[in-house]
C-alpha positions in Angstrom: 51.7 -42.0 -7.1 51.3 -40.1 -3.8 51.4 -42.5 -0.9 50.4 -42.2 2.9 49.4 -44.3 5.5 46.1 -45.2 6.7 46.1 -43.4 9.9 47.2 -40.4 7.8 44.8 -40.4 5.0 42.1 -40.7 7.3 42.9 -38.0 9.7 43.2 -36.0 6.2 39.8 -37.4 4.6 38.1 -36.6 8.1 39.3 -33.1 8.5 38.4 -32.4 4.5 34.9 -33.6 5.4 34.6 -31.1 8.3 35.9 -28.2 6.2 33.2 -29.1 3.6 30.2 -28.8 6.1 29.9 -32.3 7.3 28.7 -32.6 11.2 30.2 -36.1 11.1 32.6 -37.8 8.7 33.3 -41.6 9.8 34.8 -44.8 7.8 33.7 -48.4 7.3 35.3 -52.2 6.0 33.5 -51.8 2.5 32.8 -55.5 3.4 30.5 -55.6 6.4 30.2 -58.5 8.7 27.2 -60.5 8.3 24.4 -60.1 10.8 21.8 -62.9 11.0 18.2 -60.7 10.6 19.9 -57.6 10.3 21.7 -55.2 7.9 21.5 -56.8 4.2 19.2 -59.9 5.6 17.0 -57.2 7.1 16.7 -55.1 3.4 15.8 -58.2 1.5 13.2 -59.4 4.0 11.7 -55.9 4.0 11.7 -55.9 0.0 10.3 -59.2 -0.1 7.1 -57.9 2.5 6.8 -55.3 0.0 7.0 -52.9 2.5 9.1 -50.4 -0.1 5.6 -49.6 -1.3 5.8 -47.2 -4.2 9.9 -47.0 -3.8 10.3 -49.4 -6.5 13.8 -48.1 -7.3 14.3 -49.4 -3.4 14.0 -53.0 -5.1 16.0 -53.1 -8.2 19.7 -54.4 -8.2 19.3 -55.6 -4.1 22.2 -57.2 -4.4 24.3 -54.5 -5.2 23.0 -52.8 -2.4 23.9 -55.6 0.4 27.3 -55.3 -1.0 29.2 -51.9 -1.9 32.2 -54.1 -4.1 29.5 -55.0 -6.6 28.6 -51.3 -7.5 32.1 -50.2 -7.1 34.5 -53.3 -7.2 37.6 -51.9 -6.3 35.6 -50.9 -2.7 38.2 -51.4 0.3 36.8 -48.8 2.6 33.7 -46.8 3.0 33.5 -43.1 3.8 30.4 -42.1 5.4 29.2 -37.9 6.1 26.5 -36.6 8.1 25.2 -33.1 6.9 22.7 -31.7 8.9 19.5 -29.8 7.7 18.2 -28.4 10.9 17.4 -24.8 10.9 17.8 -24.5 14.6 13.8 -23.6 14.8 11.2 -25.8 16.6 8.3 -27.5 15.2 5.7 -25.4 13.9 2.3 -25.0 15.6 -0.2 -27.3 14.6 -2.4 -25.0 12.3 -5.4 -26.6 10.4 -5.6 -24.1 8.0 -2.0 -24.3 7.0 -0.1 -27.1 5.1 2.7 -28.1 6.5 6.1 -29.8 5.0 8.9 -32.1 5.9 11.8 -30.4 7.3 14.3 -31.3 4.3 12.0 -29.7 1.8 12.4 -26.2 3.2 15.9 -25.6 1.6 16.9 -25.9 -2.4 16.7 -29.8 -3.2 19.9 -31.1 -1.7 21.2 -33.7 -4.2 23.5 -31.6 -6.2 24.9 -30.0 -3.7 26.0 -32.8 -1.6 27.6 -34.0 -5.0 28.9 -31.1 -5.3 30.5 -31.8 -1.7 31.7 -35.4 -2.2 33.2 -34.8 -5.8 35.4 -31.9 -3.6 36.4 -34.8 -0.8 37.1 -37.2 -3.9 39.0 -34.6 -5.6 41.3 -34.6 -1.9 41.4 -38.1 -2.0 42.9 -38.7 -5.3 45.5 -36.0 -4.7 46.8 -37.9 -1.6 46.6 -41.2 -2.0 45.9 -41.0 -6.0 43.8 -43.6 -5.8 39.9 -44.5 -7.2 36.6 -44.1 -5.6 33.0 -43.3 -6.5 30.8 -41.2 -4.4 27.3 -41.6 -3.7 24.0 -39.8 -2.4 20.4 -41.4 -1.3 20.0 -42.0 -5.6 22.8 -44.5 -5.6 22.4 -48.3 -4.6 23.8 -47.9 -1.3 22.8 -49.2 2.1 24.2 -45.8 3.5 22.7 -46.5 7.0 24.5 -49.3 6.9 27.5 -48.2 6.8 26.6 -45.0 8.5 26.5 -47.5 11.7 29.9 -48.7 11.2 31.4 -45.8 10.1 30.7 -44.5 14.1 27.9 -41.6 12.5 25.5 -43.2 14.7 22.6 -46.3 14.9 19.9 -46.8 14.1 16.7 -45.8 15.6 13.3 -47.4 16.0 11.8 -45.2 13.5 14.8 -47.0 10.9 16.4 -43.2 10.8 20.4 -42.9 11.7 20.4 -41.2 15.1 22.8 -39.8 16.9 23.8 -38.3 20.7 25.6 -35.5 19.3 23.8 -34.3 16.7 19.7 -35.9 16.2 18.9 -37.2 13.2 18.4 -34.4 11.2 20.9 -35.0 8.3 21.4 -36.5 5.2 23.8 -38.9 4.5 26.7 -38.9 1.6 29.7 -40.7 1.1 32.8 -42.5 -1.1 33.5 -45.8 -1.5 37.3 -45.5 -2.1 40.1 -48.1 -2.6 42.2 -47.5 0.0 42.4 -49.3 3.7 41.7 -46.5 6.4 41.1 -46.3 9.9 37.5 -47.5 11.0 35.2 -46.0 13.3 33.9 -48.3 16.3 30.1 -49.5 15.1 27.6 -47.4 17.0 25.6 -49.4 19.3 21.7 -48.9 20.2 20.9 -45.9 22.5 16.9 -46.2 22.6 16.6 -47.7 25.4 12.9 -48.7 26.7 11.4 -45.5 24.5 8.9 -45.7 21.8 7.6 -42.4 21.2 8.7 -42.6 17.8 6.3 -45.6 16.9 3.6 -44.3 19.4 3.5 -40.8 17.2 2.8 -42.3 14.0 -0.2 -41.0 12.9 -1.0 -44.2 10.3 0.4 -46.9 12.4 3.7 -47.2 9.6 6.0 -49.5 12.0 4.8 -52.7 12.6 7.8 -53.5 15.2 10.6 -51.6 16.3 13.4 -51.2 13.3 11.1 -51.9 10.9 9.0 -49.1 8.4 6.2 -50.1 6.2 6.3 -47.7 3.5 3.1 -48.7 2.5 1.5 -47.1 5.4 4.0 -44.1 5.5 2.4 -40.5 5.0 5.9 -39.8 3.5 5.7 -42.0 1.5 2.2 -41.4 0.2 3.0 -37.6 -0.3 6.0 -37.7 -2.0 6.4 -40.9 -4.0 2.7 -42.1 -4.7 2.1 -39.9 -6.9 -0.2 -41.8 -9.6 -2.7 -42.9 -7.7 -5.2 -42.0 -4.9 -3.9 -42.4 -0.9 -5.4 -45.6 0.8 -8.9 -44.1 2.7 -7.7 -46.0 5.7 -4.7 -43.5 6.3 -5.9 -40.2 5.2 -7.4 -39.4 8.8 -3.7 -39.7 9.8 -2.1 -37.5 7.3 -3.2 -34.1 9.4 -2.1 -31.3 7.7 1.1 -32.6 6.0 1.5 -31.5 2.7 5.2 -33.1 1.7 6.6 -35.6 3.7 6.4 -36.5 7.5 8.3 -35.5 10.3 6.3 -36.8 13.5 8.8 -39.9 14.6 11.5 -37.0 14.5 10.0 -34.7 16.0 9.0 -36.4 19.3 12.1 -38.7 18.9 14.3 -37.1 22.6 17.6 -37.3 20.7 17.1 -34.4 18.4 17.1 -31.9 21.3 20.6 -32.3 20.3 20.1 -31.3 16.3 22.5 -28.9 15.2 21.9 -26.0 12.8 23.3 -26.6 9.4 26.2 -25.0 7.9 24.7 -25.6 4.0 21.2 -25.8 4.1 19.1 -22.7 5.1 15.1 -23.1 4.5 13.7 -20.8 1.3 9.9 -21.6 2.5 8.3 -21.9 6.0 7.4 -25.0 7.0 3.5 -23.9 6.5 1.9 -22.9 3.5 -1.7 -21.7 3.4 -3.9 -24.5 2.2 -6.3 -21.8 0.0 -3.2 -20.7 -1.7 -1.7 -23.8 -2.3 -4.9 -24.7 -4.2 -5.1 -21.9 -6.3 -1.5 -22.8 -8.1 -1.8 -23.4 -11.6 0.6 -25.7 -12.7 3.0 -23.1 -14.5 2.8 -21.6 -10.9 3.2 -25.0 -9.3 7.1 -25.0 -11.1 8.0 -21.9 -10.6 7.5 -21.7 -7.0 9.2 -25.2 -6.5 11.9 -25.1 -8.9 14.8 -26.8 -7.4 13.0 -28.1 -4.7 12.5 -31.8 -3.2 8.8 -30.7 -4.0 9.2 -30.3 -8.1 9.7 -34.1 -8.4 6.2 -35.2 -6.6 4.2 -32.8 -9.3 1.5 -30.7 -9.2 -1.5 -33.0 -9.7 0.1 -35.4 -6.8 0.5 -31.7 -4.4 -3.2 -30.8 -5.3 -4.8 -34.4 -4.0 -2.1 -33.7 -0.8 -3.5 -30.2 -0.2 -7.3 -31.3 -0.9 -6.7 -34.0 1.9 -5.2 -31.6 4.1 -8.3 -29.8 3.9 -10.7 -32.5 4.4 -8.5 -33.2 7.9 -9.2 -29.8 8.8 -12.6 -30.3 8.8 -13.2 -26.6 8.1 -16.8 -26.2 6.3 -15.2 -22.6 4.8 -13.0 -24.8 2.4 -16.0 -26.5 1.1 -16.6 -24.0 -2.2 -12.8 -24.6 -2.9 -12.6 -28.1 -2.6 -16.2 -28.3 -4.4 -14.4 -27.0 -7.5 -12.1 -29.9 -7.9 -14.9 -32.4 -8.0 -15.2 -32.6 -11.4 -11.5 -32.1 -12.0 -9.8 -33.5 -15.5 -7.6 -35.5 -13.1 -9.2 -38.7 -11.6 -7.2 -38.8 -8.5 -7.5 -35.5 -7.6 -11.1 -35.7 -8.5 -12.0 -38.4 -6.0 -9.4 -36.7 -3.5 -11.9 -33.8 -3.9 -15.0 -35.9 -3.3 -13.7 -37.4 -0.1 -12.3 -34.0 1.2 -15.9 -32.3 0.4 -17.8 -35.1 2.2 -15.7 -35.0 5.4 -16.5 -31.3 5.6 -20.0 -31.6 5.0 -20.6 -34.8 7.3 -22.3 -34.1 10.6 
């Protein structure tokens, strides 16, 4: 069995991160110190608030999640990598008449190729220190920004997203629990400060104190993983034009002036859409345009109530004939969607 010291294997693992397109690559204790209120005290109180809102997978096996040994028991160590996907552009201007979507929906869905990624740094890992470990993405039952903290990738924010000085917060995280003892990363402590832009910019009031996200009041959320059932009438004023996700507590958040552009993800769709063309995909259309996307999973019926609120924001009478055709549509919630869109363009 190949053998090498920590120091070593983690210079080794770090550098093999970097090569495969990682901004960051950091380790953690697989066993975390306990914080009173925070880390795996903080998950469960937010679970038990039922502020996971339609994430139910965000609930099931929570005590896996507080502790990496249960899902992977031979767990010494934690490897943790930050790959951005920043295209290096600005936001988009606000346009009423366009859509507009989340930043990490503009490139092909990322999940398999940040797999793809980790089974490569695994692959390394094995053939130095022949060893075990089993990699994970954001499907796994991981507290990745957890770790992400003590692995030295950065803390996090206000708006509960990993930031960091160097490089934003526009990345996805990915990482191995592995078997070995390496060299950790110093824990990254808070750089906010006094600011609260972040929770001042939400457009539906989603934090109800700093650190803390209730999904339940997210327009991410509502766009991408309610997809059954009509959004709350108290938010949809909020929503603007977004058509997929939200990236307002990014966008105004002063540390991503430091975003870098990605080495693996480059957009395949502008971060607008036209709202009239949107509406006129037919579900066939619908998959073929958003095959492989993060978009193909929310479904059309859930992206037609998303565009026929988007239109109702815009307030634009000229969308009324459109949006007048889904009233009677086979699909309750896109039906009502329709109704409340058509009123709120035809109110005085």
């Amino acid at each position: 069995m190949p053998q090498t010291d920590s120091g070593d294997l983690s210079r080794r693992l770090r550098s093999r991160a970097l090569a495969l397109g990682a901004e960051r690559a950091g380790f953690a204790p697989a066993a975390l110190p306990s914080v009173p209120n925070g880390g795996a005290d903080a998950y469960r109180d937010w679970v038990s608030r039922g502020m996971h809102g339609e994430m139910g997978y965000m609930a099931r096996n929570p005590e896996d999640r507080c502790d990496i040994r249960r899902w992977f028991p031979g767990a010494k160590s934690v490897v943790l990598c930050a790959f951005s996907y920043h295209d290096g552009s600005p936001p988009p201007e606000h346009d009423p008449a366009r859509g507009r979507f989340a930043r990490y929906s503009l490139p092909p869905d990322y999940h398999d190729e940040l797999k793809n990624r980790m089974k490569r740094l695994q692959s390394e890992y094995v053939e130095i220190s022949g060893g075990q470990s089993k990699l994970f993405v954001d499907t796994s039952p991981v507290l990745e920004r957890l770790y992400a903290r003590y692995a030295g990738i950065g803390w996090v924010g206000k708006n509960t997203m990993i930031l960091s000085k160097d490089i934003g917060s526009f990345f996805l995280l990915a990482g191995l629990a592995v078997d070995r003892e390496l060299e950790y990363d110093e824990p990254v402590d808070p750089h906010c400060g006094t600011c609260t832009r972040c929770l001042d910019a939400c457009p539906t009031d989603a934090f109800p104190k700093p650190n803390v996200l209730d999904a339940t009041k997210c327009v991410a959320n509502f766009t991408v993983e309610q997809r059954k059932s009509p959004i709350p009438e108290k938010y949809r004023s909020g929503h603007g034009n977004w058509v997929f996700g939200c990236d307002v507590c990014q966008d105004v958040c002063p540390w991503n002036k430091f975003s870098v552009r990605s080495a693996l993800f480059s957009p395949v769709r502008p971060a607008t859409e036209d709202l009239e063309e949107s509406l006129r995909l037919t579900p066939a259309q619908f998959r073929a345009k958003y095959k492989n996307s993060s978009l193909e999973r929310t479904g059309h019926k859930a992206f037609l109530r998303n565009v026929l609120l988007a239109m109702g924001n815009s307030r634009n009478p000229a969308y009324t004939k459109s949006v007048r055709a889904f009233i009677d549509h086979e699909n309750e919630m896109v039906a009502e969607q329709a109704r409340w869109s058509f009123a709120r363009l035809n109110c005085a």
